[in-house]
C-alpha positions as CSV (number, residue, x, y, z in Angstrom):
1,X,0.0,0.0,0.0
2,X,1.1,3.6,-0.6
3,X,1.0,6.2,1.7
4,X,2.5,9.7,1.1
5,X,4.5,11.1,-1.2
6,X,4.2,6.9,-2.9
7,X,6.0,5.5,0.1
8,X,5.1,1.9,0.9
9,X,3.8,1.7,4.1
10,X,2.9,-1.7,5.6
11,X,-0.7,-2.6,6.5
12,X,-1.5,-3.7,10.4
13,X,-3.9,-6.4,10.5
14,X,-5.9,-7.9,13.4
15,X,-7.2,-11.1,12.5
16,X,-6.3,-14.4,13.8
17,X,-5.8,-17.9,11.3
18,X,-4.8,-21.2,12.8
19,X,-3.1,-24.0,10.2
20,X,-4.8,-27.2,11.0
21,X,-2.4,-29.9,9.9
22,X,-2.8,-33.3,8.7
23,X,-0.9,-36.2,7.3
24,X,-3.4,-36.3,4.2
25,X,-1.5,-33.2,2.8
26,X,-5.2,-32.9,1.3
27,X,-6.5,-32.3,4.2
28,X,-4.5,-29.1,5.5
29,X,-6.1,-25.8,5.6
30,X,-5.8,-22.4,7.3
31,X,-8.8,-21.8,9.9
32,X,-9.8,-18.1,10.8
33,X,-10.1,-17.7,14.6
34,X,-12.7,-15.5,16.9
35,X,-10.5,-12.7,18.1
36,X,-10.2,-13.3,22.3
37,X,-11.5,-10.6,24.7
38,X,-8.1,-9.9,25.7
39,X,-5.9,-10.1,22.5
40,X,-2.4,-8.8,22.5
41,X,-1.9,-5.7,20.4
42,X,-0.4,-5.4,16.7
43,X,3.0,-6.6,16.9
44,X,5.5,-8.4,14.8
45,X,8.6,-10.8,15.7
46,X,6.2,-12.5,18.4
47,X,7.7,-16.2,19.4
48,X,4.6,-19.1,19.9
49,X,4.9,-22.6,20.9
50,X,2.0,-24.7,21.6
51,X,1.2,-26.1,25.0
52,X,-1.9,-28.5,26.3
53,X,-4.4,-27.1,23.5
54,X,-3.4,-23.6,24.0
55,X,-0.9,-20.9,21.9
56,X,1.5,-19.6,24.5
57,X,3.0,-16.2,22.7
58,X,5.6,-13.9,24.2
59,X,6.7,-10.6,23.0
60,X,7.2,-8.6,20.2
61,X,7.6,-5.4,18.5
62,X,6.2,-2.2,17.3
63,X,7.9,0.3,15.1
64,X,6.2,3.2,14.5
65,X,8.0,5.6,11.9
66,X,6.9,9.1,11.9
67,X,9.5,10.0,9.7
68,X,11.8,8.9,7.0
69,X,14.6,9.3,9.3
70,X,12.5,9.1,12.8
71,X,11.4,5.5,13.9
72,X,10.9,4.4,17.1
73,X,9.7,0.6,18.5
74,X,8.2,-0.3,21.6
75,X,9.5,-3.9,22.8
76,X,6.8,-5.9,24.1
77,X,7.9,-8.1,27.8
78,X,4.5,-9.8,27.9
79,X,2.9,-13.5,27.7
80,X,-0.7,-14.4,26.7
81,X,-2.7,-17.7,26.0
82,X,-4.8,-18.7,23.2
83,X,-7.3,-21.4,23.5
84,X,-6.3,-23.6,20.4
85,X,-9.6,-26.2,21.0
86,X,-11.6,-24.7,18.3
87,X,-13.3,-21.5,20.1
C-alpha cells in the first residue's frame, strides 16, 4: 500500500488464522479464529509454541516511523494464552 508522497507503508492487521495440519496433505487448511477478549496488540517478531491445547506467545515489536529518518519501536515483555480447542 502507498501512503504519502508513494511511500510503501505496511498494512496492520488484526485477524487471527490457525493451520490445521494433517498427514493427508489434502487435508491441510488455514482456519480463521474468533479474536479473544483480551488479545495482544499489533506486533511483529512474536515467538509461539503450543502447550496443552493452548498458543503460549511472548513478545514482540512495534515500530512506529513518523518520519523517514524518525522510527521508534516499543519492545513488548509480555505472555498471553490462546485457547487452540476450536473456540
Amino acid at each position: 500500500m502507498k501512503g504519502p508522497a508513494g511511500k510503501l507503508r505496511g498494512i496492520i492487521y488484526n485477524d487471527i488464522w490457525a493451520l490445521k495440519m494433517n498427514v493427508d496433505f489434502s487435508q491441510i487448511r488455514w482456519e480463521r479464529r474468533r479474536k479473544a477478549p483480551f488479545a495482544p496488540s499489533a506486533r511483529c517478531g512474536v515467538s509461539m509454541a503450543p502447550h496443552k491445547g493452548r498458543g503460549i506467545l511472548f513478545g514482540g515489536v512495534f515500530d512506529q516511523e513518523e518520519s523517514e529518518e524518525d522510527l521508534s519501536s516499543i519492545f513488548y515483555n509480555d505472555l498471553y494464552g490462546h485457547s487452540c480447542d476450536g473456540s
